[in-house]
C-alpha positions in Angstrom: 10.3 -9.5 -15.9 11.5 -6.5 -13.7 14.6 -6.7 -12.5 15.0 -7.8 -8.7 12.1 -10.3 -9.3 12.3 -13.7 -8.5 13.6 -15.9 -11.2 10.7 -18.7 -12.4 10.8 -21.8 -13.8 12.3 -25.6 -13.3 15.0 -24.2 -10.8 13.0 -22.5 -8.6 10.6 -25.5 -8.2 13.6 -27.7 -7.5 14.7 -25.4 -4.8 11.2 -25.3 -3.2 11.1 -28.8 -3.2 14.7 -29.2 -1.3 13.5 -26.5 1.2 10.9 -28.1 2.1 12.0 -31.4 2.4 15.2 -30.3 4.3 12.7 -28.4 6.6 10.4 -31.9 7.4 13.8 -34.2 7.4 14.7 -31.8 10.3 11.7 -31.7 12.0 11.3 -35.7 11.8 14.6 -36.7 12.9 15.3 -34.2 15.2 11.8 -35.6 16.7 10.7 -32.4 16.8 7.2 -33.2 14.8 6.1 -35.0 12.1 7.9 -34.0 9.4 5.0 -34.8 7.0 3.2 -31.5 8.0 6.0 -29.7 7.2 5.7 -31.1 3.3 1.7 -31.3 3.8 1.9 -27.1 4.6 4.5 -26.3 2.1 2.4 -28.1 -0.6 -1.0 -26.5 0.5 0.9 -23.3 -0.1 2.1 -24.0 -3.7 -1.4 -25.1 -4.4 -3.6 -22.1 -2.2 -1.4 -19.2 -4.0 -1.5 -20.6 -7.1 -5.5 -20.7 -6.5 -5.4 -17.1 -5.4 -3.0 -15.7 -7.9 -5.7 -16.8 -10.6 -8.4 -15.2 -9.5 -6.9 -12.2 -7.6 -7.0 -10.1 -10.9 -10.7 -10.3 -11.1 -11.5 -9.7 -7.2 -9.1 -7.1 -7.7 -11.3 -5.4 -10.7 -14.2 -5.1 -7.9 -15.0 -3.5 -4.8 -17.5 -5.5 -3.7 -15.6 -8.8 -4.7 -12.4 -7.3 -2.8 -14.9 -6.7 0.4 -16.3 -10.5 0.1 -12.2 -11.8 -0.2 -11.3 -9.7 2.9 -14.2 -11.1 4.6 -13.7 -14.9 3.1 -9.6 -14.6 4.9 -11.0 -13.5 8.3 -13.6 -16.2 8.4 -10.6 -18.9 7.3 -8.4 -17.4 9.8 -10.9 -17.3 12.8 -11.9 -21.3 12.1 -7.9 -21.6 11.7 -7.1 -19.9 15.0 -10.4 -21.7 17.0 -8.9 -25.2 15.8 -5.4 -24.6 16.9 -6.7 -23.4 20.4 -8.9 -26.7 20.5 -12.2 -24.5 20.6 -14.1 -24.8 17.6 -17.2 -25.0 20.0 -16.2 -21.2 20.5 -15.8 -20.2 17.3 -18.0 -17.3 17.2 -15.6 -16.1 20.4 -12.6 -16.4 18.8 -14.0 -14.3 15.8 -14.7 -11.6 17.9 -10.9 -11.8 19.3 -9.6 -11.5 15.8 -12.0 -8.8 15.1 -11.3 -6.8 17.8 -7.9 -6.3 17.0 -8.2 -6.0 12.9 -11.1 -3.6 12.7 -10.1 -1.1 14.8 -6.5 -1.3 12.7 -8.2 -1.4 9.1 -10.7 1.4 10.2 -8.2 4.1 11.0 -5.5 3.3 7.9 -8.7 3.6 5.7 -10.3 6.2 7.1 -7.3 8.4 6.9 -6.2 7.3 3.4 -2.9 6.5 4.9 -4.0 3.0 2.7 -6.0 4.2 -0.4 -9.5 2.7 -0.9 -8.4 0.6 -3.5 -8.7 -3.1 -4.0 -4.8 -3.5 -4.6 -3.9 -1.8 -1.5 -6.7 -3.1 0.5 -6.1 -6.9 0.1 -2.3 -7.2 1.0 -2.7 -4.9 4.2 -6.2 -6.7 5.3 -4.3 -9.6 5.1 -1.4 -9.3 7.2 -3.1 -7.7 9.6 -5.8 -10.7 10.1 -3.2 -13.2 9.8 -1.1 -11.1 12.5 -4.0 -11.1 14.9 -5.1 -14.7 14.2 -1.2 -15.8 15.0 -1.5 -13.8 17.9 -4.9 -15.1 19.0 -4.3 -18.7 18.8 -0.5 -18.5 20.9 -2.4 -16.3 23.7 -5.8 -18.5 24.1 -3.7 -22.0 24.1 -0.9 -20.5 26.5 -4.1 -19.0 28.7 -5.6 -22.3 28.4 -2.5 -24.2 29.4 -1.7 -22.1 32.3 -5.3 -22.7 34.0 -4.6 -26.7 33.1 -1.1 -26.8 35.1 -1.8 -24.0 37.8 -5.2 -25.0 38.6 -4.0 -25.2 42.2 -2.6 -21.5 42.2 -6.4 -20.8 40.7 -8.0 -22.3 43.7 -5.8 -20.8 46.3 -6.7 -16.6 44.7 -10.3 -18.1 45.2 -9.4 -19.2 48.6 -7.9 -15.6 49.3 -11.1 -14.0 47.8 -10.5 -13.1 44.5 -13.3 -13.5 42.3 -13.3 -16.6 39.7 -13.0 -13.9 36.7 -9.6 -11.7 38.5 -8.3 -15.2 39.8 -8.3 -16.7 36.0 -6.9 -13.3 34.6 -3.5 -13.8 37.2 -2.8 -17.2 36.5 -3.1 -16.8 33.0 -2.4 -13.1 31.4 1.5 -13.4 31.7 1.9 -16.1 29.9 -0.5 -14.9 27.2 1.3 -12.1 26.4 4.2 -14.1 25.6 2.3 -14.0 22.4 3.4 -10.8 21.5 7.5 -11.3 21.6 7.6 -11.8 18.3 5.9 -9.1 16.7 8.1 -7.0 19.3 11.1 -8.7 18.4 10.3 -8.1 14.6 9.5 -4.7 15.1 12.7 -4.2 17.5 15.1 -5.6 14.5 13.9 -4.5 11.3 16.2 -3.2 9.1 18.9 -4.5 11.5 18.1 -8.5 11.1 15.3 -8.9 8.7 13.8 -7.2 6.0 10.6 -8.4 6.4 7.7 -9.0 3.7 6.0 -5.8 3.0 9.4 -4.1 2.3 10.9 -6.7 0.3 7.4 -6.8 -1.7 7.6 -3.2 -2.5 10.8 -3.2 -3.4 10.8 -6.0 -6.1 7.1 -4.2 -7.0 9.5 -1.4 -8.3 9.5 1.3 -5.7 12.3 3.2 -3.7 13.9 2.4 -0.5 12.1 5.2 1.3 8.4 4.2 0.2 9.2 0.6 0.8 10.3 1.5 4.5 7.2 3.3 4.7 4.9 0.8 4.2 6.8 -1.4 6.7 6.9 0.4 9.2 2.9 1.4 8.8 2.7 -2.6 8.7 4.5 -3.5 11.3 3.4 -0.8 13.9 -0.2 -1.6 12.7 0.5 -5.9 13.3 1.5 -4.8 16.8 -1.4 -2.7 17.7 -4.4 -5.4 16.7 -2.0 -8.0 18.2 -2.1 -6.6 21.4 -5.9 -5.4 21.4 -6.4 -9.8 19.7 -3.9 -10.9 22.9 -6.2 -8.6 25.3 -9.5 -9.6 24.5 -8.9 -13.6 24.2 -7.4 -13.6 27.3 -10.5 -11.7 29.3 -12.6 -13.9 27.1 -10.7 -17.2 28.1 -10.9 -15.8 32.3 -14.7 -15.1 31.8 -14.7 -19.1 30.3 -16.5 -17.6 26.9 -13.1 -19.9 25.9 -12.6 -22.9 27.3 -11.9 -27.1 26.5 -13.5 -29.5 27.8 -10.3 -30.1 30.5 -9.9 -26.2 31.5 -14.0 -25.5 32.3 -13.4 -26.2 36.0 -10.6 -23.4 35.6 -12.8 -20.7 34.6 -15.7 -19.1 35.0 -18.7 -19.0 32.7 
């Protein structure tokens, strides 16, 4: 064990356990949820990264098995985020969201061999980045969606004043969608300052210096923000043009 690493074993177990019950005995009797998802997501954790850590050495011995993982964690994240915005129907839509804000990201960090083509470096940084846009995805398309829902009279009067059903969509809703960068910007804002987020802390304990550590934050953090805002961007236009919509909005937008 290197030193800095995370101590396993009984303890740790124990601990994970209180956390997590703590965390749903919160969220139950503060009637802020059901505190049964909060043990139902902490468990599915334990058991998906156990899962992964099995068979990440041999993805990790081939390119083409890295490629297929890569692709495997964008296609769980875009039917993730189309459930959480209530669109599975618009699943393919959603996808493109997502991808619209990873690729571009992915594509320049590779290209320039800022991130080296290898399978080690590839996986961790692929998979911030999608679940950064997916995050960011879901919180703009279900605020969007909301907003036409509860402003739907707002919608009718920028028709009423002549705006087009597409520009009339994109007022109501585009504020409120970016809300769904604040916290990339706050995290980006505080680092160092409040938190010490993942990539640093996992670079640290992985045995390198301070400097190379802040490195690779910053790299992932100012690369989070950039597909986050192209992922916030295009769902929005897509939920305005009614490519996204439920059942209860599609009088709210235009297809």
């Amino acid at each position: 064990m290197t030193d800095g690493a995370i101590e396993f074993g009984p303890v740790l177990a124990v601990v994970l356990a209180v956390l997590a019950i703590f965390g749903a005995a919160v969220v139950q009797f503060g009637r802020l949820g059901q505190g049964k998802a909060v043990l139902f997501a902490a468990a599915r954790a334990v058991v998906q990264l156990a899962a992964v850590s099995l068979v990440i050495v041999g993805i990790l011995k081939s390119g083409w098995l890295t490629g297929g993982f890569v692709l495997l964690m964008f296609t769980i994240a875009a039917v993730t985020s189309a459930r959480r915005i209530g669109v599975a129907k618009d699943l393919a839509w959603v996808a493109l969201a997502i991808a619209s804000g990873v690729v571009p990201v992915l594509t320049l960090v590779l290209a320039t061999g800022v991130v080296p083509w290898r399978p080690i470096a590839i996986v961790p940084i692929a998979g911030i980045v999608i679940g950064g846009a997916m995050s960011a995805t879901s919180q703009a398309a279900r605020r969007a969606l909301d907003e036409l829902v509860t402003r739907h009279g707002e919608y009718e009067a920028a028709l009423a004043l002549g705006f087009l059903p597409r520009p009339a969509a994109l007022e109501i809703c585009r504020p409120s969608a970016g809300h769904a960068l604040i916290p990339a910007l706050d995290q980006t804002r505080t680092v160092g300052l409040v938190t010490l987020p993942g990539a640093y802390v996992g670079v640290l304990l992985g045995g390198a210096g301070p400097v190379q550590a802040g490195v690779t934050q910053v790299l992932v953090l100012i690369g989070l923000l950039a597909a986050e805002a192209v992922a916030v961007l295009v769902v929005v236009h897509l939920v305005a043009a009614g490519r996204i919509s439920r059942k209860a909005t599609e009088d709210a937008t235009c297809r």
